[in-house]
C-alpha positions in Angstrom: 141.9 11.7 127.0 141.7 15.2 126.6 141.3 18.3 128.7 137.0 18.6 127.4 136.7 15.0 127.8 137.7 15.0 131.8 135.3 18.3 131.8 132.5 15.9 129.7 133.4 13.4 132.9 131.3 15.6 135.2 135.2 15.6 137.2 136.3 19.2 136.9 137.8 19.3 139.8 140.1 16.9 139.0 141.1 19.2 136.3 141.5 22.0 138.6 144.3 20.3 141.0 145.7 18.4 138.2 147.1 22.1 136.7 147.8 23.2 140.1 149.5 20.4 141.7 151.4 19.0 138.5 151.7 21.7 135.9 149.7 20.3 132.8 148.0 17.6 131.1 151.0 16.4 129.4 153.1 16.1 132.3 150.3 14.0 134.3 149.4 11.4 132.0 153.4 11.1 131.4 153.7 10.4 135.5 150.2 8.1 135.7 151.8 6.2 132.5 148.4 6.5 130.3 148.8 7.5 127.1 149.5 11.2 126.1 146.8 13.3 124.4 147.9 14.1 120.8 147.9 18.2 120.0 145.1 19.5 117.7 145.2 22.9 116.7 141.9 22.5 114.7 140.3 19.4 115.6 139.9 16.8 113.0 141.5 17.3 109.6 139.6 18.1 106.6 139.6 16.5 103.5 137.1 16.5 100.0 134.6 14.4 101.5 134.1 15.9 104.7 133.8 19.1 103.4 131.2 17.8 101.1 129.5 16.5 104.0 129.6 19.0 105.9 128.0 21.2 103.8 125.1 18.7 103.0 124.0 17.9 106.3 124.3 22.1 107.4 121.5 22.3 104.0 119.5 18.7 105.6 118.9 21.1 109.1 117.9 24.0 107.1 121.3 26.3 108.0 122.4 28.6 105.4 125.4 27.7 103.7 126.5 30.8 102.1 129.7 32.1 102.5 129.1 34.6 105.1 127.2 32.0 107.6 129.2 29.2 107.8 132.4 28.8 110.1 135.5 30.1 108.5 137.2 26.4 109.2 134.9 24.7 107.1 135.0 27.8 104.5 138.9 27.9 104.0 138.3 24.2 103.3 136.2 24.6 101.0 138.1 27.1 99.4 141.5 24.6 99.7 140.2 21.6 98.3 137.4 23.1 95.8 139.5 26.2 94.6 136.3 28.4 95.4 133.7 28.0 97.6 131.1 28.4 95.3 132.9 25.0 93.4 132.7 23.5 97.1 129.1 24.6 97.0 128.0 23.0 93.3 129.8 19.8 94.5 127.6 18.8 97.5 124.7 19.3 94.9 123.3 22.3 95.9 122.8 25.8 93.6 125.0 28.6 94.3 122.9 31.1 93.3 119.9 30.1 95.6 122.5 29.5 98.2 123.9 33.1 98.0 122.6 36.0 99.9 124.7 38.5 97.6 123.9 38.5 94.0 126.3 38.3 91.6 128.1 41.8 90.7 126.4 43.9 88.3 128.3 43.7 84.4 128.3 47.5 81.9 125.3 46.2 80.3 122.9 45.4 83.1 123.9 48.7 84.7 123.6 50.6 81.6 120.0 49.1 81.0 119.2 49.9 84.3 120.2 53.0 84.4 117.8 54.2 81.4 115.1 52.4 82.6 115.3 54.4 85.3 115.7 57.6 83.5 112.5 56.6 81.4 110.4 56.2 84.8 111.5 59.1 86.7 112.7 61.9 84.1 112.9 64.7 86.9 115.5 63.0 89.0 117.8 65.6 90.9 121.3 64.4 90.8 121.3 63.6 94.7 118.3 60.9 94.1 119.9 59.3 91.2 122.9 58.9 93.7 121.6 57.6 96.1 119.3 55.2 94.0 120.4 51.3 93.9 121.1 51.9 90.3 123.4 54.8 91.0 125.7 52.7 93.8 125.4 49.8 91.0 127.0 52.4 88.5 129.6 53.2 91.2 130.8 49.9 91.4 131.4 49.2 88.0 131.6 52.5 86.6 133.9 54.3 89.4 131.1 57.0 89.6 126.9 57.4 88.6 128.0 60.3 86.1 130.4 58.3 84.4 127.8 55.2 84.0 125.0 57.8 83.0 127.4 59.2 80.4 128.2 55.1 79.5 124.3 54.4 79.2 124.1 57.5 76.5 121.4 59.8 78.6 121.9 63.7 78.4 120.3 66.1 80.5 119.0 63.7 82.7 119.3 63.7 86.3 118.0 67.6 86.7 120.9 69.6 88.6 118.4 71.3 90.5 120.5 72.7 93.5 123.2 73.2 91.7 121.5 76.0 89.4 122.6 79.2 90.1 120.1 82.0 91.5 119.3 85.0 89.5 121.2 88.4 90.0 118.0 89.4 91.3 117.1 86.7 94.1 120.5 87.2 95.2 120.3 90.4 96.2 116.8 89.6 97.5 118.1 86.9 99.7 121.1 89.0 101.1 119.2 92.0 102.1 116.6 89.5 104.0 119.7 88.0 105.5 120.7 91.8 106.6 117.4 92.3 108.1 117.0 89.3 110.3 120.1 90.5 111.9 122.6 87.7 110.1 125.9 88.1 108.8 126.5 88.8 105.1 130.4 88.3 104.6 131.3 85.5 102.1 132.5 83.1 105.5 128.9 83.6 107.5 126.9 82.8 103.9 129.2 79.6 102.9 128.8 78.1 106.0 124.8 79.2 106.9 123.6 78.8 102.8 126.1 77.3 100.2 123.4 77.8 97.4 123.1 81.6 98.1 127.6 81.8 98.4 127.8 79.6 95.3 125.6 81.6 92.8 126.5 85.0 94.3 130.2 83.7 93.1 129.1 82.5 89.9 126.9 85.8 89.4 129.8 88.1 90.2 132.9 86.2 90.8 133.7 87.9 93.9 132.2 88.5 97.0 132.8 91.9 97.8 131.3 92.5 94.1 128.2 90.6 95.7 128.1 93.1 98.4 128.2 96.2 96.3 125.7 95.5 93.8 123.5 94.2 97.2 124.7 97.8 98.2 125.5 96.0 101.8 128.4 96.4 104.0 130.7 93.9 104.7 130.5 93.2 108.2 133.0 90.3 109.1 134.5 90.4 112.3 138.0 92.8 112.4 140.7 90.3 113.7 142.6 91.3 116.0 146.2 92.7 116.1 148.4 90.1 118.1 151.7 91.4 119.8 154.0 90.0 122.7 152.1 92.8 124.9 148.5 92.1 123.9 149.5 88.5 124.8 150.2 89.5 128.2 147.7 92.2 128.7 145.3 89.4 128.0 146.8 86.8 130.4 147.4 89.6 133.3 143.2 90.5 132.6 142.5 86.6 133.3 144.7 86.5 136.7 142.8 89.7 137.9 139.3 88.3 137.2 140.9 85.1 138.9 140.8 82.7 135.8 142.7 80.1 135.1 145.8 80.2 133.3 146.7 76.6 132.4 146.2 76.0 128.3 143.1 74.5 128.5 140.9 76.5 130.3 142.3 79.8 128.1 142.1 77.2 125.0 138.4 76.7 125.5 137.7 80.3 126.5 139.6 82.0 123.8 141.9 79.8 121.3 143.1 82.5 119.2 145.3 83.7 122.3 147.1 80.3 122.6 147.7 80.2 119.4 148.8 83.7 119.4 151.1 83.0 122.6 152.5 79.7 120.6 153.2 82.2 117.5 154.8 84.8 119.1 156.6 83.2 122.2 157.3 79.6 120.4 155.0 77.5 122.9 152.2 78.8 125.5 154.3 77.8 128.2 156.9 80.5 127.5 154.3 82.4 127.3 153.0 82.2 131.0 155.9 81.8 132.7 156.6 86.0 132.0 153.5 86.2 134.5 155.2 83.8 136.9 152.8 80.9 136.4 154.7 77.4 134.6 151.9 75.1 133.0 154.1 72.0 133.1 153.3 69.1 135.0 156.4 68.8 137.5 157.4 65.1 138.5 157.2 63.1 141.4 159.7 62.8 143.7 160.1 61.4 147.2 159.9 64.4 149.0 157.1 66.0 147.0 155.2 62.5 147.8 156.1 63.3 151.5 154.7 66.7 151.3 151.6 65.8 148.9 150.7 63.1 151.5 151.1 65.4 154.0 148.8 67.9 152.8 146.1 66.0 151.9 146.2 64.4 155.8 144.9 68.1 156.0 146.2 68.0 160.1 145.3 64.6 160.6 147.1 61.9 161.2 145.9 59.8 158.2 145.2 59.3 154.6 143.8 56.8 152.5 144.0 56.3 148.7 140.6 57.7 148.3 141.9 60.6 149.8 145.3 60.4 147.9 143.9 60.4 144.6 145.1 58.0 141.3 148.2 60.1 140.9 149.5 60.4 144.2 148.6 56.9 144.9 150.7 55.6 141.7 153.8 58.3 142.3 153.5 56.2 146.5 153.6 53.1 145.1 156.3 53.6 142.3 158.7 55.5 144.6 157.9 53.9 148.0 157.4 50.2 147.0 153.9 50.4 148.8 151.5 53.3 150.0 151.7 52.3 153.2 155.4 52.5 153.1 155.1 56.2 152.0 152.6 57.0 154.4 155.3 55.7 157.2 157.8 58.1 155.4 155.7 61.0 156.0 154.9 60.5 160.2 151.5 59.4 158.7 149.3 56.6 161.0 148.9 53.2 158.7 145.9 51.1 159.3 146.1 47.8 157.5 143.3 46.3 156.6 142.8 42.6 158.6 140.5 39.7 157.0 139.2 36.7 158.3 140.7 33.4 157.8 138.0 31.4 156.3 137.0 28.1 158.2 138.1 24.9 156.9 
């Protein structure tokens, strides 16, 4: 008798005291004198035939027996006794193949065939398309790469490189002054990012950007950076604390990052930094007395305050210092008001 077989009972709540008044199962049956439960990790062992009958009467209900759908006890059987589970499979009579939701993986020449049947059906295919074609993630597999299978399958000039074909001289001057006129940036960072086409072929055109420029006859206009100094850093932080921001790292990090950086560069951490302007960024630890003071502060000249009030951080520093948060709210002269419950009726 078992733990699910006094649940199958209908008697749970024999269960129930049974682990709270004796301990365990074990210990119970050893002081009623029945028999103790043997241990299964895994219920019943498995051996050739059971696995082989498993998998029969799982394909007699209609349940898919392929490797992905069955439970991974009866697969690492399978795989135990059988070697493979496709030998666990053939043995219980069935066919792998129509068993399988996976087909086999593709071989050079299926791939290779493949391949120039496609090239033969669709002989303008840009390279993206041919990558992200069936065939082409087939040719991955096997090959390592589509370009390596295409080169393996013997077909030349096919897929079209259509993107990667570089403008004309002409368009790209065409295309930067439009850029000028709509009022975008033309400096090799701005183009990259905005149009990689336009970047690339400029490069491949000229070689270099500002040789791009000149022949555009366009300016470069890329933002001058600026020239960082231990007073800049502080002129900067002194022009926050008189428009009343905030100087703690990540309110200036998300307003202007290049200063914290800066401040790190030139003053070894941001923290150094600040404390020339009299402010410290660290977090400070809790003490007893800061507890006291905290607590105090947030009773705001009352004569109360609850965790809500507290916050998580106060609250934790009470309870890790104090042993309780009532006992820290004693500690300060604060009023505790315990909380009384019911007593349920028997």
């Amino acid at each position: 008798m078992r733990a699910e077989d006094i649940k199958k009972a209908g008697t749970p709540g024999i269960l129930f005291a049974l682990y709270k008044y004796v301990g365990s199962l074990k210990r119970a049956c050893r002081l009623a004198r029945v028999p103790i439960p043997a241990r299964r990790f895994f219920g019943e062992p498995w051996d050739e035939d059971s696995v082989v009958e498993a998998i029969q009467a799982m394909h007699r209900e209609g349940k898919s027996v392929a490797m992905s759908k069955v439970s991974p006890r009866l697969y690492n059987a399978g795989c135990k006794y059988f070697g493979t589970w496709r030998e666990a499979v053939e043995t219980a009579g069935l066919d792998y193949d129509k068993v399988r939701l996976v087909r086999e993986a593709y071989t050079k020449k299926e791939v290779i065939a493949l391949l120039r049947r496609l090239a033969k059906k669709h002989p303008d295919m840009a390279v993206f398309e041919a990558n992200r074609h069936p065939h082409g993630r087939a040719a991955r597999k096997v090959f390592g790469s589509t370009a390596r299978g295409i080169a393996a399958a013997g077909l030349k000039d096919w897929p079209v490189r259509r993107s990667h074909a570089p403008l004309s001289k002409k368009l790209v001057i065409q295309q930067l002054r439009a850029r000028k006129r709509a009022g975008k940036h033309v400096y090799m960072r701005a183009v990259q990012h905005e149009d990689p086409r336009l970047w690339r072929s400029g490069i491949a055109q000229w070689g270099r950007w500002p040789r791009v420029l000149a022949a555009a006859r366009l300016a470069d206009d890329a933002p001058v950076r600026r020239a960082w100094s231990k007073k800049v850093i502080l002129e900067h932080l002194r022009d926050r604390q008189r428009r009343g921001l905030s100087l703690r790292m990540s309110f200036v990090a998300a307003d202007d990052p290049g200063l914290v950086q800066a401040a790190s560069n030139y003053f070894g951490s941001y923290r150094d930094a600040a404390k020339h302007l009299g402010f410290d960024s660290a977090r400070h630890p809790w003490s007893r007395k800061r507890v006291i003071e905290e607590l105090r502060r947030r009773a705001n000249g009352g004569t109360r305050v609850t965790i809500a009030m507290a916050g998580p951080a106060l609250t934790l520093a009470a309870w890790r210092l104090f042993g309780k948060f009532s006992e820290a709210c004693r500690a300060a002269g604060l009023e505790v008001h315990a909380k009384h419950f019911p007593r349920a009726k028997r």
